[in-house]
C-alpha positions in Angstrom: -66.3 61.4 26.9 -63.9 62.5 23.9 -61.1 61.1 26.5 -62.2 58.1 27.1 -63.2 57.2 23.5 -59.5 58.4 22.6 -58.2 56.1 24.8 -60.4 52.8 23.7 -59.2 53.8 20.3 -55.5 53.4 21.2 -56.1 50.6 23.4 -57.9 48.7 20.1 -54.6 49.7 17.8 -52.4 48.3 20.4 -54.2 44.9 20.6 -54.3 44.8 17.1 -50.8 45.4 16.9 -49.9 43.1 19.3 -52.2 40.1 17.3 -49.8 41.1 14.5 -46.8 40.2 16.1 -48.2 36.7 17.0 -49.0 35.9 13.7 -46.9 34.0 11.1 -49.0 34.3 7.9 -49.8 38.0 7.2 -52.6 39.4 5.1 -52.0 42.2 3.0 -54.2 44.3 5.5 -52.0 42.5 8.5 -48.8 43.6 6.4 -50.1 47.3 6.0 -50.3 47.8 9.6 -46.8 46.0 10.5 -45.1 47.8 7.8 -46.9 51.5 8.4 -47.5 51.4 4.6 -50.9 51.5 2.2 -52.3 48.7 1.0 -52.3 50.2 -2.4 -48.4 50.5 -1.9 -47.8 46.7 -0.3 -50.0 45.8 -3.8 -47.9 47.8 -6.1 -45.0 46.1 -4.2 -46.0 42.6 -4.5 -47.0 43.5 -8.3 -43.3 44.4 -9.0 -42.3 41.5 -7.2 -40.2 44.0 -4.9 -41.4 42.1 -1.5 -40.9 38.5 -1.2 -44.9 37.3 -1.0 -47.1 33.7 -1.5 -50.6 34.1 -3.7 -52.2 30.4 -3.2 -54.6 30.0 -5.8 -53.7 32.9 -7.6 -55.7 35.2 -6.0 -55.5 36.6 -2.1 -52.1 37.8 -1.7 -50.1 36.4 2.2 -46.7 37.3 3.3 -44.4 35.7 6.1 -44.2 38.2 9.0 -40.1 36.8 9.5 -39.9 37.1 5.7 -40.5 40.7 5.8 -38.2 41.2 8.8 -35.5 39.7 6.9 -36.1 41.9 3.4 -36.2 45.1 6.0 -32.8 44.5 7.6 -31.3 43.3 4.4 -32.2 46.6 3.3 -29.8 47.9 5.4 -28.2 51.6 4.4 -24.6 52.2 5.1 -23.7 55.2 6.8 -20.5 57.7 6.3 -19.1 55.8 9.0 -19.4 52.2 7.6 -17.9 53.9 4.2 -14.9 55.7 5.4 -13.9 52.7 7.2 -14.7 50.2 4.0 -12.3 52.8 2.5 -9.7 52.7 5.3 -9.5 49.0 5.3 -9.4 49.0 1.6 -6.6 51.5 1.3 -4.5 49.9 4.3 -4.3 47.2 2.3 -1.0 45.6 1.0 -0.2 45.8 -2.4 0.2 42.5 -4.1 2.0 41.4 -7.1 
């Protein structure tokens, strides 16, 4: 019985998962669950205006699922890799005068 319950359990956070993806506008809640974060953090985060977000009304707090796709990979962290190459190019370089 334990199984089976485990399994309904995973099959509900898949669905709701996958409703996320099809959605545009996100809730805060809807946003928690996309983003793996707390809904207490996603707050704090709109509060500091660190996550781009739309509060019609003033008061329930929405976010644009493509919006947030685009503030994650603008986010992007460059690796040694990318750095030693940066420096590479910048040293090859001609010298101008």
């Amino acid at each position: 019985m334990d199984f089976i319950q485990n399994e309904i359990k995973e099959i509900k956070k898949l669905l709701l998962a996958l409703n996320i993806q099809q959605k545009e506008i996100l809730t805060i809640e809807d946003a928690s669950q996309y983003l793996g974060l707390s809904t207490s953090r996603l707050y704090k985060m709109t509060s500091n205006k660190e996550i781009p977000h739309y509060k019609p009304g003033g008061k329930k707090i929405y976010l644009k699922r493509l919006e947030i796709d685009q503030w994650i990979t603008n986010s992007r962290v460059s690796t040694d890799d990318d750095c030693a190459l940066d420096m590479d190019n910048y040293l090859s370089k001609p010298l101008e005068n």
